[in-house]
N, C-alpha and C positions, 0 to 999 in steps of 0.2 A: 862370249861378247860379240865375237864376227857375226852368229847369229842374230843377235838380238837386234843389232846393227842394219842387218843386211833385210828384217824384219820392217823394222823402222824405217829406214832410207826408201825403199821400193813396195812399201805394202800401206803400213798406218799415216805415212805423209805426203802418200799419191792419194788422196781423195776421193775418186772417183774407184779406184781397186777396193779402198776401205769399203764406201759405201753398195758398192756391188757385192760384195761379199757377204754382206751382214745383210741385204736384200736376200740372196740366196740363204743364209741360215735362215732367214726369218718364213721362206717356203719352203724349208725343209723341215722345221719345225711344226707347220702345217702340215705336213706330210703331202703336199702336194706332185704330182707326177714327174717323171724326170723331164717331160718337154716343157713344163710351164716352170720347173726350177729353171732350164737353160734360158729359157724364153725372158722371164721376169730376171733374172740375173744381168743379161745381154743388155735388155731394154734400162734398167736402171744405169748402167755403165755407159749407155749411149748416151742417155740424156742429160747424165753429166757431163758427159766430154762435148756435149755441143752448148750447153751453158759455161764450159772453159771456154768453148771457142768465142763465142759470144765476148767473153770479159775479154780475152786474148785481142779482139780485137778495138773492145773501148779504149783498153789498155794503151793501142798503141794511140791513138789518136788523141786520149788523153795526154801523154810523153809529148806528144807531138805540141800542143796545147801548152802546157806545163814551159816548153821552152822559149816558144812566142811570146806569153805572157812576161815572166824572166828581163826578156830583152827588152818587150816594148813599154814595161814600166821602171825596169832600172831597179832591179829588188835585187840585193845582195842578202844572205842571211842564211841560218842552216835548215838544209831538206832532211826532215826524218827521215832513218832508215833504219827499222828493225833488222833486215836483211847484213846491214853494216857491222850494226853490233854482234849479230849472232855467228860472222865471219871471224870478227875480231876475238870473240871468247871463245871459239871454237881453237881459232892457229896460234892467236899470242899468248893463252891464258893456256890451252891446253885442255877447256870443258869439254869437246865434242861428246866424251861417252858418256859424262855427267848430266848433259844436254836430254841426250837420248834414252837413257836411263830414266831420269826426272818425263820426260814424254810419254816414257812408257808407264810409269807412277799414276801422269793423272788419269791417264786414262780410265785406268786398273780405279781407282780413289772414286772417278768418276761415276762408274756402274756399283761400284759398291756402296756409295751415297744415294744414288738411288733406286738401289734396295731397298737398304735400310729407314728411309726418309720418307716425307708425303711428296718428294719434288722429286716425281719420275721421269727425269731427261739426260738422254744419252746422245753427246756431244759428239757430234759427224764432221766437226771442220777440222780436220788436220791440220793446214797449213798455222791455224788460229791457237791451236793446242802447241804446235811448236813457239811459234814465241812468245806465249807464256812461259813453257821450261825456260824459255832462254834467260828473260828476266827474271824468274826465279831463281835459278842456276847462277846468274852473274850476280844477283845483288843477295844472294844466299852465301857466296863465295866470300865476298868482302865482309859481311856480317861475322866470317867466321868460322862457318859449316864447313865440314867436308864431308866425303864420303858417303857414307848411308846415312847420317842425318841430314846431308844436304839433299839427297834423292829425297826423303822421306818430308822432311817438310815442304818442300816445292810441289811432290804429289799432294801433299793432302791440302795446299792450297789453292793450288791450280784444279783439284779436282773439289773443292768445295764451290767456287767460283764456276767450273763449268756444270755445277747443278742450278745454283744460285741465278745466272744472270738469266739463265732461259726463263726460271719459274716467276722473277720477277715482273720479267716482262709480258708475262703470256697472258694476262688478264687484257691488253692491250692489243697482239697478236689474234688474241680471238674474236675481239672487234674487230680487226680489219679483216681477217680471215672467214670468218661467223662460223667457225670449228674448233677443234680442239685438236687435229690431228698433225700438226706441224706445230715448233717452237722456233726459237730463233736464237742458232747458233753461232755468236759473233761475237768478238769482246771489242766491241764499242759497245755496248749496251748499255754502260753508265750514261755515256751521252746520248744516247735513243732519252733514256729515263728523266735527262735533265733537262732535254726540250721538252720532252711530255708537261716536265712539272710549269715550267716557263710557259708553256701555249695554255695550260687547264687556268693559270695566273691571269696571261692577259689575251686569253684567244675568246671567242664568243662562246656562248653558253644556252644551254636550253635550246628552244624550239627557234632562239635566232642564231643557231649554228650552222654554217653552211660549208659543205666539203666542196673541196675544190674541184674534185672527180666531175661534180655538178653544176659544174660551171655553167650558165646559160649564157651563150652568145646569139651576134645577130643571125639574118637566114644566109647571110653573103659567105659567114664563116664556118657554117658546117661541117667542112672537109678537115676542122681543126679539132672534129669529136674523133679521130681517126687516130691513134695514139702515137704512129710513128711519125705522122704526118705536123702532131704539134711540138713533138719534140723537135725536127727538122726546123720549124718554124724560128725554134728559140735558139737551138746552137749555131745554124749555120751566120745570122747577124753575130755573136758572139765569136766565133771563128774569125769572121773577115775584118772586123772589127779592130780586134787583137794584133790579128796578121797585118793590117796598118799601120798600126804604131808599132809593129814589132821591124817595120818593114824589110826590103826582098832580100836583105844579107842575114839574116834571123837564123834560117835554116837552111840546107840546100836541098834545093825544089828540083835538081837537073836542068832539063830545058824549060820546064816547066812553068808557066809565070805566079810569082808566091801567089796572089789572090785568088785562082784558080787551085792550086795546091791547098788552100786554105781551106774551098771551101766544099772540094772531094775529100778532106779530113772529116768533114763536117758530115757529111753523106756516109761516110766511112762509119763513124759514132754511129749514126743515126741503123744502120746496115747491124753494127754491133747488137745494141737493144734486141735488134729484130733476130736473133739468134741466141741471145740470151734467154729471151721471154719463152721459144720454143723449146730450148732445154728446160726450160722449169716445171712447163706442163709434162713435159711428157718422162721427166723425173720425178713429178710428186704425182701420176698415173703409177708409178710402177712400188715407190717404196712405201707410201702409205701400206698398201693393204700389206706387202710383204713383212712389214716392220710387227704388224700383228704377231710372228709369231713368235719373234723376242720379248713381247709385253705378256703374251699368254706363257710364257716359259721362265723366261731368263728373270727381266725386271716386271712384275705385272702391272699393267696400265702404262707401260715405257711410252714414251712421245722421241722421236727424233728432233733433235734443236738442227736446226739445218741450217747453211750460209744467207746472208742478207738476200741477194739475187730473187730466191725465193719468194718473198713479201710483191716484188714491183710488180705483176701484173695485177696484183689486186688493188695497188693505185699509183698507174704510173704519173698521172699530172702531178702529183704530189714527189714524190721521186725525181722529176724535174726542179719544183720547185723547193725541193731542199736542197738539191747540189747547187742553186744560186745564191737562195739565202743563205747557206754555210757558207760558201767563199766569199760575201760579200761580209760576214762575220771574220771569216780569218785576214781578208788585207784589214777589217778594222783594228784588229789584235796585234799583226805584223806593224802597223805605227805605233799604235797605244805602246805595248810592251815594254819597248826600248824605254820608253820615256819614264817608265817605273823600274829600270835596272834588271831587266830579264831579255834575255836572247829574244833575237828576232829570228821569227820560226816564218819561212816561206810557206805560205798556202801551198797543197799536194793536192793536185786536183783529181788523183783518181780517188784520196780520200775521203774530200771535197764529192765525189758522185757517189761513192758506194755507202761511204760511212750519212752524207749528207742527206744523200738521196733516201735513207730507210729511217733515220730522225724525219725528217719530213712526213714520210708515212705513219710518225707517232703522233709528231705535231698537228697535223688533220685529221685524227681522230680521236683527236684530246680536244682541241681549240679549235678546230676548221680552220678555215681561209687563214683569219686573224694569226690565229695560235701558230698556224704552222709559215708565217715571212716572219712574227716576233721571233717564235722558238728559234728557228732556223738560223738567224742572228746569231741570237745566242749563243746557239750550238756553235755556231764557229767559230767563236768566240774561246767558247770552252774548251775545245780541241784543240787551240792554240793555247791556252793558258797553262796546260798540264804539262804537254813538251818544254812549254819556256821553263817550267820549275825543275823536271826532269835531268832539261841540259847541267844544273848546278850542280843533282848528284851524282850526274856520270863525271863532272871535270873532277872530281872526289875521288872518283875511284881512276881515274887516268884515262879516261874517253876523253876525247877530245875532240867538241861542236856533236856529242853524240846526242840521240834523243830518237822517242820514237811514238805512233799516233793511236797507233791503238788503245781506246781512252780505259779498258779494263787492266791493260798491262802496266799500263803507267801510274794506273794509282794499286796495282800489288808493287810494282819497282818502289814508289812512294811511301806504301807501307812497310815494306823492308828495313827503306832508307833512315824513316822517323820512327819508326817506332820498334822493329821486330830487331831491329840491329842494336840497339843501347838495350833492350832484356835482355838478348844473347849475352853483351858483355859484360853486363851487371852480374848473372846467375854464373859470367866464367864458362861459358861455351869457346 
């Protein structure tokens, strides 16, 4: 078990090890020379770690963000946190090996589905594979399971689900993409899927479909075709904005004057992108072709489903503007809610960019312009509705203000809750 453990902890859930790894089998598989095994190995590890660095750094500027907002609007209410729960079923419950066990399932569940299946996609996000187990594992637990049936059903759900959400979605991905060699490994996908459906409903249509990417401005704004330059444009007023009403006791700034503080966060984000986008080129230069020889080998025709990240530079205005339309979707959710007898779920703004921002990129290329400020709504809309149902069945099982956003986790947590858990106890499991 120390093994398996120590396997899991330091190899399948550091992402960037995974995916270097399976880079290097897949050039060795090719039988390619030992300097371009070292070579493509290195380079694929690099350019994920600088796509970590990248998010590491939106990250904090979102946190940053996240708390001015909080303060300068007076929102009390519960912040998802998958992180929380999988603390709390790990030390109070006593799942951790159950957790990692079940991780190690889907994985396994994972490549064995697709094998055997026409949905050949082999699921690279660790971090996104872990809590899955978790909410498998914890609402598998309360249903009743133990042991190897609990491992056994959480693999083969969580690993149905990480063949499922890629193949779904990739008829969508290859339009924005205009290939076939990357999927998308993320479990919000249900909500990527459900702005799509909302933008193809009320976004434009035919030859009056306009992407946003293609925006035409006047001659005076041209420096706004410039990708970092228009995202600057949009956060830093939204930063100082924020930090206004959040004002100068919000956060401590040092000497610093908060509006200034405010608006090097803002430059900070924008610095982010600029480091993300770069890891993504020069991680999908290195695992595309190496992933070949996992598909010529292992799964044939395999596609890597890789992290959202990957998608933005193939349309970041859109990526922009789904992380606005989604949080202007979830403070609409955070009032509505309450007033229908469901928790009030605080907008997560890095959720809000990463999950928002790549619905966006579904949204504009389902509906354009139109489809993707409706969908975008929506979606955040959506992503708040699933938590506020969620928090009900975690106060069931003794969580308490728990809930969490990832919209694929939350509706297997939901499937457990309604329906997989009253079989159980019908058949006497």
């Amino acid at each position: 078990m120390s093994v398996i453990n120590f396997i899991i902890n330091n190899i399948l859930t550091q992402a960037a090890v995974t995916i270097a790894l399976i880079a290097m089998l897949g050039l060795i598989l090719q039988k390619k020379s030992a300097g371009q095994v070292i070579s493509g190995t290195l380079k694929t590890l690099l350019g994920f770690q600088v796509l970590s660095a990248g998010s590491s750094v939106i990250v904090t500027s979102l946190t940053y963000f996240g708390k001015i907002f909080k303060t300068g609007f007076h929102t009390q209410g519960i912040v998802p946190s998958i992180e929380a729960i999988n603390g709390q079923a790990m030390n109070d419950l006593g799942l951790g090996s159950d957790i990692a066990l079940t991780f190690l399932a889907i994985f396994i569940f994972n490549i064995i589905f697709a094998r055997i299946t026409k949905w050949k996609y082999i699921f690279l996000t660790g971090q996104a594979i872990l809590w899955m187990a978790t909410m498998t594992t914890v609402f598998g637990y309360f249903a009743g399971l133990r042991g190897f049936l609990l491992i056994l059903v959480g693999g083969i759900v969580g690993g149905a689900f990480a063949v499922a959400m890629p193949a779904i979605a990739q008829p969508i991905i290859r339009k924005v993409t205009g290939s076939n060699d990357i999927a998308l490994g993320h479990f919000c996908t249900i909500g990527y899927l459900f702005e799509a459906g909302v933008a193809k409903i009320f976004g434009e249509k035919g030859d009056k479909k306009k992407s946003i990417e293609d925006i035409e401005l006047p001659k005076a704004f041209d420096f706004l075709q410039d990708t970092y330059l228009s995202v600057m444009v949009v956060m830093v007023p939204l930063f100082i904005i924020t930090a206004i009403f959040a004002g100068p006791k919000a956060v401590d700034t040092g000497t610093q004057n908060y509006i200034m503080f405010a608006f090097m966060q803002a430059i900070q984000f924008v610095v982010g992108v600029y480091i993300l986008l770069a890891g993504v080129r020069l991680l999908l230069a290195e695992i595309v072709p190496a992933f070949r020889g996992i598909a010529m080998k292992l799964v044939p025709d395999a596609i890597p489903a890789l992290d959202c990240p990957v998608l933005f530079p193939y349309s970041p205005n859109a990526v922009i503007l789904g992380f606005i339309t989604t949080t202007i979707g979830t403070i609409i959710a955070m009032i509505i809610l309450p007033m229908l007898g469901l928790a009030m779920i605080l907008p997560g703004m890095l959720t809000n960019f990463f999950a928002g921002g790549t619905a966006g990129i579904f949204g504009n290329a389902v509906g354009g312009r139109r489809g993707a400020i409706i969908g975008g709504i929506a979606h955040g809309f959506f992503i708040t509705l699933l938590p506020a149902l969620l928090v009900t069945a975690f106060n069931q099982l003794g969580f308490v203000n728990a809930t969490a956003t990832d919209v694929d986790t939350v509706v297997v947590a939901l499937l457990y809750a309604w329906l997989f858990s009253p079989i159980f106890k019908a058949i006497g499991i």
